[in-house]
mmCIF entry with sequence, helices, sheets and N, C-alpha, C, O atoms, coordinates in Angstrom:
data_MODEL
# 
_entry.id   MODEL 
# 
_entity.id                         1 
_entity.type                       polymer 
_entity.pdbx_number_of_molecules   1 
# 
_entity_poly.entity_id                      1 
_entity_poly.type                           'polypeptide(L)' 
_entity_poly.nstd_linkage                   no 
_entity_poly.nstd_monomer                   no 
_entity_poly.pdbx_seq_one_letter_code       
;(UNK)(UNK)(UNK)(UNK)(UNK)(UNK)(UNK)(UNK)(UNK)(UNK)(UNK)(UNK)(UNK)(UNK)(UNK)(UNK)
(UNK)(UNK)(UNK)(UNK)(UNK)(UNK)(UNK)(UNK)(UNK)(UNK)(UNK)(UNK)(UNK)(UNK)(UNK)(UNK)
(UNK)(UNK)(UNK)(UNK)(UNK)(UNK)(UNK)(UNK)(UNK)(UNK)
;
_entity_poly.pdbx_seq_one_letter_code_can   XXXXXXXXXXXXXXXXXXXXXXXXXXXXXXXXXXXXXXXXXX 
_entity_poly.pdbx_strand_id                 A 
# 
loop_
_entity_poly_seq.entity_id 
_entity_poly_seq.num 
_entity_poly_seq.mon_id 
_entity_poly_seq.hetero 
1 1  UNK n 
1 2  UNK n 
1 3  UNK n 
1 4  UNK n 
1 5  UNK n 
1 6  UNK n 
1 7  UNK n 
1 8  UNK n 
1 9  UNK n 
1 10 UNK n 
1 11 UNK n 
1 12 UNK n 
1 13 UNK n 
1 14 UNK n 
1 15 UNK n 
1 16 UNK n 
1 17 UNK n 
1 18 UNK n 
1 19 UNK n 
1 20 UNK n 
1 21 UNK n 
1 22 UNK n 
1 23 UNK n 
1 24 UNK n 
1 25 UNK n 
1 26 UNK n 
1 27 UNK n 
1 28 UNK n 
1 29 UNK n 
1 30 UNK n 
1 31 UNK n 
1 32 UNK n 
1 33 UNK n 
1 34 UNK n 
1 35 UNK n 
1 36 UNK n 
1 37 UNK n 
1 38 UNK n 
1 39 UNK n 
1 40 UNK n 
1 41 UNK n 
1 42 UNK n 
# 
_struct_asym.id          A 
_struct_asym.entity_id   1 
# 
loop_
_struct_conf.conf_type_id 
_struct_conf.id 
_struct_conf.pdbx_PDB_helix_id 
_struct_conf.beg_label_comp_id 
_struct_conf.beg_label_asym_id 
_struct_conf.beg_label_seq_id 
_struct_conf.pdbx_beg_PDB_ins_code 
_struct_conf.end_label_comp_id 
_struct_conf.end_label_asym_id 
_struct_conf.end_label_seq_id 
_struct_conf.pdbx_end_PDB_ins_code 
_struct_conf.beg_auth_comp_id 
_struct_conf.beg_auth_asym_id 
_struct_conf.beg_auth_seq_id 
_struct_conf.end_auth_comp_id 
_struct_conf.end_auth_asym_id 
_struct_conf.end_auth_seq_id 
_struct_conf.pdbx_PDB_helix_class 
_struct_conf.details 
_struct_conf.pdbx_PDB_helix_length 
HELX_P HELX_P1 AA1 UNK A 2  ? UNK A 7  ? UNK A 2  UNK A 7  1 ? 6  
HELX_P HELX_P2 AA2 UNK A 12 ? UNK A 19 ? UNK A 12 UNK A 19 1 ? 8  
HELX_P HELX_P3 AA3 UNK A 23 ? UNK A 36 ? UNK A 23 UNK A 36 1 ? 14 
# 
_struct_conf_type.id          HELX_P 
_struct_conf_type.criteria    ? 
_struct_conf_type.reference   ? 
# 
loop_
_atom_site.group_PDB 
_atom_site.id 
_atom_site.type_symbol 
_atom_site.label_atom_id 
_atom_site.label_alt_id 
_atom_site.label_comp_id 
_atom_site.label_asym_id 
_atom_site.label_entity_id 
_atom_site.label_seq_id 
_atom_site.pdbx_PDB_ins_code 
_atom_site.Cartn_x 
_atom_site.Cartn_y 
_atom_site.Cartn_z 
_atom_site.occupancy 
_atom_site.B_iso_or_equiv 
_atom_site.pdbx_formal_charge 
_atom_site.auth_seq_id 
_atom_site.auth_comp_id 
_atom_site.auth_asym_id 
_atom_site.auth_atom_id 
_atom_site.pdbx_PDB_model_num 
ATOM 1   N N  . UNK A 1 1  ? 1.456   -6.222  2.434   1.00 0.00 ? 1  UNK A N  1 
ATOM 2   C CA . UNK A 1 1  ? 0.985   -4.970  2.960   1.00 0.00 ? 1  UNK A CA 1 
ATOM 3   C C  . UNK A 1 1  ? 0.208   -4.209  1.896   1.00 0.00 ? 1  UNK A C  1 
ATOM 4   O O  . UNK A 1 1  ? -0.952  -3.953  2.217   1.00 0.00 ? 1  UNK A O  1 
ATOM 5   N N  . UNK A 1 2  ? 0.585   -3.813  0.755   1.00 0.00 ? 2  UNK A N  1 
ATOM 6   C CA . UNK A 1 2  ? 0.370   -3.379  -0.522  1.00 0.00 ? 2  UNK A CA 1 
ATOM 7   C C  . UNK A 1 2  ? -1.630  -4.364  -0.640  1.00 0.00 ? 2  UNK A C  1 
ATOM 8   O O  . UNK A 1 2  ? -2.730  -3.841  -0.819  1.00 0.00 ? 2  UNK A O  1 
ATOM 9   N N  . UNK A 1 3  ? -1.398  -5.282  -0.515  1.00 0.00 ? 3  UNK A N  1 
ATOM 10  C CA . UNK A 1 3  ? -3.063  -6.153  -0.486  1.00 0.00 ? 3  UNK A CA 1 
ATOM 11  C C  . UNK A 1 3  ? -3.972  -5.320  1.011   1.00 0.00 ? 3  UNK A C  1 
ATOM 12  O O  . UNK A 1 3  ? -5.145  -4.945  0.983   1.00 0.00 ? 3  UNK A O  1 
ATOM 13  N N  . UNK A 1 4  ? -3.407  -5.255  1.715   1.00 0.00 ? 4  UNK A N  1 
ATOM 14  C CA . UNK A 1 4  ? -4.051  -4.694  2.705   1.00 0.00 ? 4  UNK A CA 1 
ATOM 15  C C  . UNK A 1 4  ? -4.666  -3.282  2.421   1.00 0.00 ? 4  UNK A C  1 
ATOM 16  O O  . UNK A 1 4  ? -5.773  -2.872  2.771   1.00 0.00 ? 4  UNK A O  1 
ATOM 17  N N  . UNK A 1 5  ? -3.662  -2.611  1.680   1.00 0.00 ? 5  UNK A N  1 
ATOM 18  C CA . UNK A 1 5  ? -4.017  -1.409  1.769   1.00 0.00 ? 5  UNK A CA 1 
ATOM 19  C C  . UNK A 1 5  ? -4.439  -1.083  0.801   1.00 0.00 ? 5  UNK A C  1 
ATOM 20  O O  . UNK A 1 5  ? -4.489  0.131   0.603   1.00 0.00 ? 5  UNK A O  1 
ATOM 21  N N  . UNK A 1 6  ? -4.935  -2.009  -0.243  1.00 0.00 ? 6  UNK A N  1 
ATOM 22  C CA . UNK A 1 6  ? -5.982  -1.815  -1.290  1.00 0.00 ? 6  UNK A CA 1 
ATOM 23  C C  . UNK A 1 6  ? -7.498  -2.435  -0.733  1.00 0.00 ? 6  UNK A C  1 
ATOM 24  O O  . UNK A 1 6  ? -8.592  -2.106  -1.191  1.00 0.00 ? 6  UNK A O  1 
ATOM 25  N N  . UNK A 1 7  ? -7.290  -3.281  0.223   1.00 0.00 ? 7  UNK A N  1 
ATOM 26  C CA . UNK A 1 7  ? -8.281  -3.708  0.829   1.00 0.00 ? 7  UNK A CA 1 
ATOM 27  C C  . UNK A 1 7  ? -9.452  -3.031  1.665   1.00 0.00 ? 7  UNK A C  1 
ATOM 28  O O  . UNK A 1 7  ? -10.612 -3.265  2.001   1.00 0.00 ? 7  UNK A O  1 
ATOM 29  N N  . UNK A 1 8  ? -8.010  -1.597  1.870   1.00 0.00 ? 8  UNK A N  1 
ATOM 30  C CA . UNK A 1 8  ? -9.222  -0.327  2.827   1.00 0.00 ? 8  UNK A CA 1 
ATOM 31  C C  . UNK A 1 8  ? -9.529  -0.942  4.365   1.00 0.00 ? 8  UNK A C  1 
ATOM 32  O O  . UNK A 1 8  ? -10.018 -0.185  5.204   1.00 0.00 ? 8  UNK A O  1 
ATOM 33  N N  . UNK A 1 9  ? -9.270  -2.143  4.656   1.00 0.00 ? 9  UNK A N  1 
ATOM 34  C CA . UNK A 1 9  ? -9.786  -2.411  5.995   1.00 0.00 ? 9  UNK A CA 1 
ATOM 35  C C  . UNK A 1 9  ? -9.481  -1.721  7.354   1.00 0.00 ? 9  UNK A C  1 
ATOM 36  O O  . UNK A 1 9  ? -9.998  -1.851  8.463   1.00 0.00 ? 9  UNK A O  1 
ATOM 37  N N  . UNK A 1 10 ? -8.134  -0.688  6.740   1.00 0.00 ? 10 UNK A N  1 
ATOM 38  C CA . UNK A 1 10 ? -7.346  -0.343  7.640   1.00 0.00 ? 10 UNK A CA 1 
ATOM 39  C C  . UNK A 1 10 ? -7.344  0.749   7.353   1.00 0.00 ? 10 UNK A C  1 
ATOM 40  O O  . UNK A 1 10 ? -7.601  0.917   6.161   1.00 0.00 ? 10 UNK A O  1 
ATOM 41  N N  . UNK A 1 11 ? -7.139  1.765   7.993   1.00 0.00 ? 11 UNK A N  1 
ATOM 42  C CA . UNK A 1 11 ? -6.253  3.091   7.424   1.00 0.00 ? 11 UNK A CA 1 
ATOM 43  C C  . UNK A 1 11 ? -4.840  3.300   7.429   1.00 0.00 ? 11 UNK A C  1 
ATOM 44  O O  . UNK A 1 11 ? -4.151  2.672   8.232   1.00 0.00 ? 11 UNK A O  1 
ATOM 45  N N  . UNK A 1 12 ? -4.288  4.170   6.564   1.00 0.00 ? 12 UNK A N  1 
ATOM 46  C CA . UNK A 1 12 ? -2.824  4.518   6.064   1.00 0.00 ? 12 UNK A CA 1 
ATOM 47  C C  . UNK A 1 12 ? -2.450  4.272   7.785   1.00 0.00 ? 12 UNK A C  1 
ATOM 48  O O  . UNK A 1 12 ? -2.097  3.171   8.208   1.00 0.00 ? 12 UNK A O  1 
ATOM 49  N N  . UNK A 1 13 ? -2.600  5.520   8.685   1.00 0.00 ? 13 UNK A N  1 
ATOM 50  C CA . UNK A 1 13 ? -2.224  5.311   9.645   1.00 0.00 ? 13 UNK A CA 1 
ATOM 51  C C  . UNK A 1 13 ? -1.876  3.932   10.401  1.00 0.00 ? 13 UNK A C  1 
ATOM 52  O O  . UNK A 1 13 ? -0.728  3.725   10.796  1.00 0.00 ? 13 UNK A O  1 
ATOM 53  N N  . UNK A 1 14 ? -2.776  3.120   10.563  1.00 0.00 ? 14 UNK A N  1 
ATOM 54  C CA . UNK A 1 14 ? -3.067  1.744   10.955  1.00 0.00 ? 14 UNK A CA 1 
ATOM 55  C C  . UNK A 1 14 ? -2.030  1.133   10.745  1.00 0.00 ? 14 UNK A C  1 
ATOM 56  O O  . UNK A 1 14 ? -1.189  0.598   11.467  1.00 0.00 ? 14 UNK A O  1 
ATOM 57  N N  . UNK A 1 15 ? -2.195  1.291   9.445   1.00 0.00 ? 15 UNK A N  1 
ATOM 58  C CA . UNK A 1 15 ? -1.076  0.127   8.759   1.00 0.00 ? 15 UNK A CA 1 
ATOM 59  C C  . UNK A 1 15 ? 0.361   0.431   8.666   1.00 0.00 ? 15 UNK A C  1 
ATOM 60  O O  . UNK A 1 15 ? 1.282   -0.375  8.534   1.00 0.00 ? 15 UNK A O  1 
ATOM 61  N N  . UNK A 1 16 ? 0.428   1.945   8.770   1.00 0.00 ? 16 UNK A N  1 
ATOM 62  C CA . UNK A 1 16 ? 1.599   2.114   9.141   1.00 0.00 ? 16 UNK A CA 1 
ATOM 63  C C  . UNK A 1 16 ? 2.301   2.245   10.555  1.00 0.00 ? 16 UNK A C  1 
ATOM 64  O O  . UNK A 1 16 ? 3.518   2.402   10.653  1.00 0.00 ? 16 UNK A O  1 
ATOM 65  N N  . UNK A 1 17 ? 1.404   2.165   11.698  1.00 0.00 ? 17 UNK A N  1 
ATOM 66  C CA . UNK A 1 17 ? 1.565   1.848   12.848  1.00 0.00 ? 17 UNK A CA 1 
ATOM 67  C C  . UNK A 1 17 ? 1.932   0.373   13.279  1.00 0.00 ? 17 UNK A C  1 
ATOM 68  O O  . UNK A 1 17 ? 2.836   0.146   14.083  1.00 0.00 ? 17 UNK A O  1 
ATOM 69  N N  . UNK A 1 18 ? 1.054   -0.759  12.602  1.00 0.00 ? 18 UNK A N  1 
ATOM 70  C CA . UNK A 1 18 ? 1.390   -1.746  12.473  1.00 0.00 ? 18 UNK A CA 1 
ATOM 71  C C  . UNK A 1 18 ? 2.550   -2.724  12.067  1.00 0.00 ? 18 UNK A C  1 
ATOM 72  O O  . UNK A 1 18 ? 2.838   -3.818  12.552  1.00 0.00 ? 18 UNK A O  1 
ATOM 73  N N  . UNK A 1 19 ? 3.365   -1.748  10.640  1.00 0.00 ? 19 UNK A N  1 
ATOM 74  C CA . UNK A 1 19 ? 4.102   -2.263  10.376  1.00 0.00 ? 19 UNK A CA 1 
ATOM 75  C C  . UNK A 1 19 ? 5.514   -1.137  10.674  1.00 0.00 ? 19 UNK A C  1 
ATOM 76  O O  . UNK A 1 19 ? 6.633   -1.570  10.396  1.00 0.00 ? 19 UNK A O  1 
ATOM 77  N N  . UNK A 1 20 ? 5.389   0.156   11.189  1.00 0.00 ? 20 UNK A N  1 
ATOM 78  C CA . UNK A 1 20 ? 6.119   0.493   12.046  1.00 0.00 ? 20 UNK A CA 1 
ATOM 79  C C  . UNK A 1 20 ? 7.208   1.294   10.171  1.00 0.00 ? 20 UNK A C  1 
ATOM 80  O O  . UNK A 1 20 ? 8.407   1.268   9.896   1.00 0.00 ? 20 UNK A O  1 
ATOM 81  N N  . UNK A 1 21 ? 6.340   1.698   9.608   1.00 0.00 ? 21 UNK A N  1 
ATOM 82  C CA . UNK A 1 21 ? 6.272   2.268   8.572   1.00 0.00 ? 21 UNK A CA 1 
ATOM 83  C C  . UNK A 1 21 ? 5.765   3.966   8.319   1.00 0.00 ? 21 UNK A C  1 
ATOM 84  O O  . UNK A 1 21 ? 4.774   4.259   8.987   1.00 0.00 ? 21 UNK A O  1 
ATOM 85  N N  . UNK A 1 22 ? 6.330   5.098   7.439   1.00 0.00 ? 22 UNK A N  1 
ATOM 86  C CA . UNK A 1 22 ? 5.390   6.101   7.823   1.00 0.00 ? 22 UNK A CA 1 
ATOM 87  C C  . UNK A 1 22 ? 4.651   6.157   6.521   1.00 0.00 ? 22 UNK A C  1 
ATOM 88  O O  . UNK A 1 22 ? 4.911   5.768   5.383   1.00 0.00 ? 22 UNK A O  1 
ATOM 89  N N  . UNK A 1 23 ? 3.490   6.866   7.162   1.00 0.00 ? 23 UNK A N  1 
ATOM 90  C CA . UNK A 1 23 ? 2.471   6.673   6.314   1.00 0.00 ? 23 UNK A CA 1 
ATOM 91  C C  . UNK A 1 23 ? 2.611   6.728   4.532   1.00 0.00 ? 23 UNK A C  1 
ATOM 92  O O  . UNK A 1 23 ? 2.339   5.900   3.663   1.00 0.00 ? 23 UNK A O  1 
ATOM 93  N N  . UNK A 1 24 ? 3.276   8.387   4.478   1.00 0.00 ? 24 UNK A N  1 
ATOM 94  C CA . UNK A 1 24 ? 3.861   8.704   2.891   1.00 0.00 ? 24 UNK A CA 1 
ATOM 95  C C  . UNK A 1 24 ? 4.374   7.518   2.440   1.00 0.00 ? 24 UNK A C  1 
ATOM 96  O O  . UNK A 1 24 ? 4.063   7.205   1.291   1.00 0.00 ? 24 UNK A O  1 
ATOM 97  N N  . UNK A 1 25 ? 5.358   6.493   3.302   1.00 0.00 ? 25 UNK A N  1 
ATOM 98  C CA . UNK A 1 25 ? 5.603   5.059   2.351   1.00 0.00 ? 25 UNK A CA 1 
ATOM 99  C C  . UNK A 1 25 ? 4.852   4.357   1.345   1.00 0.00 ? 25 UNK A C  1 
ATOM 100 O O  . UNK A 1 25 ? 4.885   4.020   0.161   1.00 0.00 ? 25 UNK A O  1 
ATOM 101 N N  . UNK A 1 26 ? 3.912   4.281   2.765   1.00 0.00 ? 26 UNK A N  1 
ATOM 102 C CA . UNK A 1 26 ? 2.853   3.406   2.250   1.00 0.00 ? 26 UNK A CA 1 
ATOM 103 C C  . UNK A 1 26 ? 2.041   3.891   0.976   1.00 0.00 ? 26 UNK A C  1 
ATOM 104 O O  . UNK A 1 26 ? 1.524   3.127   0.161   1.00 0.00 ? 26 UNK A O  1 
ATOM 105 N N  . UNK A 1 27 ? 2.006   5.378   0.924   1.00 0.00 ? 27 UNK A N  1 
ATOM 106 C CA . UNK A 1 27 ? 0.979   5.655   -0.228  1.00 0.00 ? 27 UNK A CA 1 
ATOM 107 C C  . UNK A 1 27 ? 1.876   5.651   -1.201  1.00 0.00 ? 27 UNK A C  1 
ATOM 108 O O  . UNK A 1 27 ? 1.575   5.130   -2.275  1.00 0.00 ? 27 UNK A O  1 
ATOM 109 N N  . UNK A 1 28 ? 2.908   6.124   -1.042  1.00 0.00 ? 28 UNK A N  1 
ATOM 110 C CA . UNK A 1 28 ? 4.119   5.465   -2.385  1.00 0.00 ? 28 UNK A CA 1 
ATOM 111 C C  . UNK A 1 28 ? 4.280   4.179   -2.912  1.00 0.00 ? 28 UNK A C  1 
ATOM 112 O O  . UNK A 1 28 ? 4.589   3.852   -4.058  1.00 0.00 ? 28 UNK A O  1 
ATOM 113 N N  . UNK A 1 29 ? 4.067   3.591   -2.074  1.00 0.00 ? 29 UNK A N  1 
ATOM 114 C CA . UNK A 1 29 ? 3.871   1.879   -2.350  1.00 0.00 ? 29 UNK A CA 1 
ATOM 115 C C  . UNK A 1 29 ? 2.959   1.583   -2.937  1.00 0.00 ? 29 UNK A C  1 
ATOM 116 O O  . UNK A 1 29 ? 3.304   0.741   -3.766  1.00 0.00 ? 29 UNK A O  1 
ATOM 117 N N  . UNK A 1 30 ? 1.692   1.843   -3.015  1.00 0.00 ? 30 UNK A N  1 
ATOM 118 C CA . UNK A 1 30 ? 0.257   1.965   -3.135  1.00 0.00 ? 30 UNK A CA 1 
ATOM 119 C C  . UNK A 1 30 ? 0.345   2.343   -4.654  1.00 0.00 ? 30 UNK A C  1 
ATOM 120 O O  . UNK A 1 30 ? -0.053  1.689   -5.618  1.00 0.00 ? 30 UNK A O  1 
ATOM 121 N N  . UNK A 1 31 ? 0.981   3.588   -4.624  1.00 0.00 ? 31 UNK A N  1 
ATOM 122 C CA . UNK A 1 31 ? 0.600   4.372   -6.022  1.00 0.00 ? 31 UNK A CA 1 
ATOM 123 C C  . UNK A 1 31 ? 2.091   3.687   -7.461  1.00 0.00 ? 31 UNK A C  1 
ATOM 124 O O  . UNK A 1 31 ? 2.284   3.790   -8.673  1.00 0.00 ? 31 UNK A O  1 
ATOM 125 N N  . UNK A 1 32 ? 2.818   2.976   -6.148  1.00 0.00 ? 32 UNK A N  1 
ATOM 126 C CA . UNK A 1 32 ? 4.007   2.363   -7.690  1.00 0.00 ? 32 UNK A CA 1 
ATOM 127 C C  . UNK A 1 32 ? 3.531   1.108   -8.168  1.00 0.00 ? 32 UNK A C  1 
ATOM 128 O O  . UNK A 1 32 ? 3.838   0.617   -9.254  1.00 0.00 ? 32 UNK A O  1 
ATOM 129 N N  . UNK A 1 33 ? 2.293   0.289   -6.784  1.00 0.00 ? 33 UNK A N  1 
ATOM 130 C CA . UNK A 1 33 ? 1.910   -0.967  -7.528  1.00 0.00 ? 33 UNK A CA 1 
ATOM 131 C C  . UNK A 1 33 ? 0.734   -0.784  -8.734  1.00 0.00 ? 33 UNK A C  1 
ATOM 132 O O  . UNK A 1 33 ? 0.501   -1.597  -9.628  1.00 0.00 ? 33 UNK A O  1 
ATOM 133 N N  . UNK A 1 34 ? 0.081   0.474   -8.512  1.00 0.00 ? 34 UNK A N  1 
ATOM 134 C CA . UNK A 1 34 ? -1.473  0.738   -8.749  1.00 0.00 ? 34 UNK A CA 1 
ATOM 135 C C  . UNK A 1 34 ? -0.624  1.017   -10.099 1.00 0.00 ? 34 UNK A C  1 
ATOM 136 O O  . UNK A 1 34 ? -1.057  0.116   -10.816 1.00 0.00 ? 34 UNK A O  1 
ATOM 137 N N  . UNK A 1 35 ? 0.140   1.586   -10.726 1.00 0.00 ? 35 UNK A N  1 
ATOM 138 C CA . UNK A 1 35 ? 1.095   2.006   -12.249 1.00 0.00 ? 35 UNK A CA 1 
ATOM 139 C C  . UNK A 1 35 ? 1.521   1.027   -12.562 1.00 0.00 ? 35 UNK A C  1 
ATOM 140 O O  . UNK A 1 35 ? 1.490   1.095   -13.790 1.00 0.00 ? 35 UNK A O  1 
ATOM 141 N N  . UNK A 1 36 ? 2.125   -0.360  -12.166 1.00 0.00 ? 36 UNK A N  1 
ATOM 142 C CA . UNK A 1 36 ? 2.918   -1.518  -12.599 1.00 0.00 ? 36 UNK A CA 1 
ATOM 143 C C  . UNK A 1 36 ? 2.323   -2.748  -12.439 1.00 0.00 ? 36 UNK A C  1 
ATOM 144 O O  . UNK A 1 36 ? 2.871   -3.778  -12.832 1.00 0.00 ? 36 UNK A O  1 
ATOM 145 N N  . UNK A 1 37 ? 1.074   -2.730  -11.806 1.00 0.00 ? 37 UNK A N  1 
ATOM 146 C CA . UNK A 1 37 ? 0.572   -4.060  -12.040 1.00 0.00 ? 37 UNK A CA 1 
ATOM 147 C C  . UNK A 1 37 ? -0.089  -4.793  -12.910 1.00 0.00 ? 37 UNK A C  1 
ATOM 148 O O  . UNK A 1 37 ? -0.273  -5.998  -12.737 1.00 0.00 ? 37 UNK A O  1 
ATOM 149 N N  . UNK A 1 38 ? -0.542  -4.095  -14.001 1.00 0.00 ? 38 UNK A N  1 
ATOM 150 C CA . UNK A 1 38 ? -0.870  -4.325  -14.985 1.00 0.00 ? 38 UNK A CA 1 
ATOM 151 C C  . UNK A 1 38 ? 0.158   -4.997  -16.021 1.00 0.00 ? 38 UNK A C  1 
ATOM 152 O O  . UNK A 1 38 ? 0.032   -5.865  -16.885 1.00 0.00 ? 38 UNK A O  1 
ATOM 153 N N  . UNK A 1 39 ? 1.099   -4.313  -15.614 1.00 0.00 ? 39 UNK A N  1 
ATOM 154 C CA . UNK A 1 39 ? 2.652   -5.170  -16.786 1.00 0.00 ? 39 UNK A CA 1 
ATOM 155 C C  . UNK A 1 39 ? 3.128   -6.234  -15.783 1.00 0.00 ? 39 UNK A C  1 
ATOM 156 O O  . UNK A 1 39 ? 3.404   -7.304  -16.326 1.00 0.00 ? 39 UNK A O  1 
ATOM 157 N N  . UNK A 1 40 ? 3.310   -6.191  -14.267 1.00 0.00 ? 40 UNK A N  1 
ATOM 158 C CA . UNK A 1 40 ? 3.254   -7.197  -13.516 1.00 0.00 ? 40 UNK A CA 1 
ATOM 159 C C  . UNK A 1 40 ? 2.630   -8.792  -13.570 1.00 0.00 ? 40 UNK A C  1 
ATOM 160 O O  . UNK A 1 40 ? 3.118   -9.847  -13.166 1.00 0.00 ? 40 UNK A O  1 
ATOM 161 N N  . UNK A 1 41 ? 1.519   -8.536  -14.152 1.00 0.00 ? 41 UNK A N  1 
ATOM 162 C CA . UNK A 1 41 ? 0.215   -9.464  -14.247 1.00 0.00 ? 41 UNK A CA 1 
ATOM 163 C C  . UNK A 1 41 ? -0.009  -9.990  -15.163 1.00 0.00 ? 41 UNK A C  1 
ATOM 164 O O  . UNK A 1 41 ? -0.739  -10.978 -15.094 1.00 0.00 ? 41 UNK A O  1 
ATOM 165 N N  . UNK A 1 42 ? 0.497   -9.582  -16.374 1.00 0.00 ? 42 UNK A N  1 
ATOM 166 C CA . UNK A 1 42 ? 0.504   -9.980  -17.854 1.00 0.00 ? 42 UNK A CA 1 
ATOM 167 C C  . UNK A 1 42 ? 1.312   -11.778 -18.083 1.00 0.00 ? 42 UNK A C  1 
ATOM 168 O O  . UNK A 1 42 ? 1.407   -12.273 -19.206 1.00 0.00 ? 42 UNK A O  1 
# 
């Protein structure tokens, strides 16, 4: 989900309709991978 929603294809809404999620999740999700993926990836 987190790939999707860096992908932009969708909107917050969308995707949180889709996955039956609310939106604030998703941008929490968004903003803890966008801080840790860099040490993730290493």
């Amino acid at each position: 989900m987190v790939l999707e929603v860096l992908r932009e294809w969708h909107s917050l809404a969308e995707l949180a309709q889709k996955y039956e999620i609310h939106p604030t999740q998703i941008s929490t999700w968004k903003h803890d991978f966008l801080d840790w993926c860099e040490q993730v990836f290493e």
